[in-house]
C-alpha positions, 0 to 999 in steps of 0.5 A: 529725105526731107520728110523723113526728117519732118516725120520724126520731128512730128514724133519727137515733138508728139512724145514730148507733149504726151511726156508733158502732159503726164507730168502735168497730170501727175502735178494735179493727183499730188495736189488734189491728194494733198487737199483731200488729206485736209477735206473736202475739196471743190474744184472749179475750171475755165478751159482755154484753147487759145487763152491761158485756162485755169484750175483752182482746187480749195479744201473746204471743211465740215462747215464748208468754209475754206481751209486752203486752195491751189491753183494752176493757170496757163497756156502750156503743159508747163503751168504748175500747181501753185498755193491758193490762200485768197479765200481762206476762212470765207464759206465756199457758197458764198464767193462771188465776183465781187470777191474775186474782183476785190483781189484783183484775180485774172479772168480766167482764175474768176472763171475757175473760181465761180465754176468751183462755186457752182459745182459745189452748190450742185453737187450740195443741192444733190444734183451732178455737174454735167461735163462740157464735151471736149473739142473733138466731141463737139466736131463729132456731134457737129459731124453727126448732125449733118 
């Protein structure tokens, strides 16, 4: 008796984090859509498995300088995209964490913010930004080499 309760709490706690999760995924494509109707946009990330992660997306425009910026950090599915405006007018390529640090942002949104400036000195020297595997690809990978 007592698994049968246990089993549909697994499921019901499995629905709402996809339920969750699609919300959350539903807050980037409105942010990222709306930053895109405004430029270009550079999006930096830090993962966090047990600490908060961040995304930062910034609107750059014909001459690379920042329009404006939003940004999400947290732990959970509930973290929400929020306004981004530290960097409006400076030129993406040259943030720095100095800047970040004048400004007193979190380690993980310096993170994000620096990954941003990265992505976009790859992808503007014509290069591509490789993906970091996700947790299950490294186990896979570690698996495979054994």
């Amino acid at each position: 008796m007592n698994l049968i309760v246990l089993g549909i709490l697994f499921i019901l706690a499995f629905i709402l984090q996809y339920a969750l999760t699609y919300v959350q995924l539903n807050s980037f494509k409105r942010s990222y859509s709306k930053l895109r109707r405004i430029g270009r946009v550079v999006i930096g990330r830090k993962k966090g498995a047990a600490r908060a992660g961040a995304i930062v997306m910034l609107a750059i425009d014909d001459n690379d300088k920042v329009i404006t910026g939003e940004a999400m950090q947290g732990v959970t599915v509930l973290a929400r995209f929020k306004k981004f405006e530290y960097f409006n007018g400076l030129k993406v390529g040259t943030i720095n964490r100095e800047d970040c640090k004048a400004i007193k942002l979190s380690a993980s949104l310096t993170s994000a913010v620096l990954d941003g400036v990265v992505n976009y000195k790859t992808i503007s020297a014509g290069g591509q930004v490789e993906m970091e595997p996700s947790p299950f690809g490294k186990l896979a990978k570690k698996l495979k080499l054994n």
